[in-house]
N, C-alpha and C positions, 0 to 999 in steps of 0.2 A: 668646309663651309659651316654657316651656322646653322643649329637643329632647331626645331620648336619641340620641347618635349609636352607629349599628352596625357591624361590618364581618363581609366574610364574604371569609378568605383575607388577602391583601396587597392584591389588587385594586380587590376591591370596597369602596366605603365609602356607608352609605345613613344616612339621619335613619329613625326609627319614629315613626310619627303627626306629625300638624301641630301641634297646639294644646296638647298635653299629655302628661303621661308615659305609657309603655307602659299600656295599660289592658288587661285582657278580651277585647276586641275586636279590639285591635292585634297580639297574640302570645297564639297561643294551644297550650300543651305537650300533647302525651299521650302516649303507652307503652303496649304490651302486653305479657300473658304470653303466652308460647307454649306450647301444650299440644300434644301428639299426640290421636289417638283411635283404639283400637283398635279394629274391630268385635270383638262376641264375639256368636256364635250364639245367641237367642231371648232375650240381655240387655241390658241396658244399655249404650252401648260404657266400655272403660276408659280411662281419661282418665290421660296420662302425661304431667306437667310436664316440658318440656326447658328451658326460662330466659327470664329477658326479653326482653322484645322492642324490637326498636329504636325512639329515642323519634321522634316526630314532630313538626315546629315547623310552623304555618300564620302568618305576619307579612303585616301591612302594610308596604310600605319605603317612600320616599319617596325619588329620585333629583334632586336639583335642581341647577341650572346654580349657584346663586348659594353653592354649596357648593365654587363648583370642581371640579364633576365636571362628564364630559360623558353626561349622560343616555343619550342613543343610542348612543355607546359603549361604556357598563356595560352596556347592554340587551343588546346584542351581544354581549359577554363570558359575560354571566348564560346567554344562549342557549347558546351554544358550550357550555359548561360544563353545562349539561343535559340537553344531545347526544353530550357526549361522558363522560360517568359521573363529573368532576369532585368530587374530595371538600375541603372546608377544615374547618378551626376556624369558628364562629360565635362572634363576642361583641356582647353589648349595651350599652353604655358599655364597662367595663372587665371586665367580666363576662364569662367564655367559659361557652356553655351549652352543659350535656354534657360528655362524661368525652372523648368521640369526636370523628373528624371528618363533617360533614352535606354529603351530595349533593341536589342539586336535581330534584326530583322532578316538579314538578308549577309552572307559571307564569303567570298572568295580566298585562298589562298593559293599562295606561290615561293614555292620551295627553293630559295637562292642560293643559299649557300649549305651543306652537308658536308661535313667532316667524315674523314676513312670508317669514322668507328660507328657513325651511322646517326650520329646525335646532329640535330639540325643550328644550326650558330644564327643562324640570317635569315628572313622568310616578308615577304609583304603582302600584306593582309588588305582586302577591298571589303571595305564593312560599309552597309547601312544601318545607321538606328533612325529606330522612327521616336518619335516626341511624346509621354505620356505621364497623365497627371493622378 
């Protein structure tokens, strides 16, 4: 099937979804507004708009050996960079998503594929970056 390929920075380069293009599933955006809340004594509180809110990405990546990356190396990278407040560009094919650059917020992974000698080939990563200017 066809891939959509991603990157996030120079470093990292990942496929999204296996079998199909980006779906619902696969990348999913959202944003908030930001409001204040005043209390006010025996009312309602008052509610003060300050601005958008930073957008939020949830993706599935796909890191695979036969992409010519090394799996457990990006893993390692993607870590570091989660640890230590790392910000890039995202894009999705040619696509850069957002005005801004996205930090890594939040990381799942899941160890697919492992070869005898113990080196990882295949692994799918659940990343959140959050949106930051």
């Amino acid at each position: 099937g066809s891939m959509a390929i991603g990157s996030w920075g120079k470093k990292v380069v990942f496929v999204v979804s296996d079998k199909k293009i980006i779906t619902p599933s696969d990348f999913e955006y959202s944003s908030t507004a930001r409001w204040n809340s005043h209390e006010i004594i025996g009312q309602v509180p008052k509610g003060e708009f300050v601005g958008p809110g930073a957008g939020r990405v949830i993706i599935n990546i796909i890191l695979d050996a036969t992409l010519g990356v090394k799996p457990a190396s990006i893993i390692q990278t993607l870590r570091n960079a989660r640890d230590n407040g790392t910000v890039e560009y995202l894009k999705i094919g040619k696509a850069k998503i957002g005005k801004y650059k996205w930090a890594i917020t939040d990381m799942s992974e899941k160890w697919d594929v492992v070869y005898d000698g113990g080196e990882l080939a295949r692994a799918t990563l659940n990343i959140t970056f959050s949106e930051y200017r």
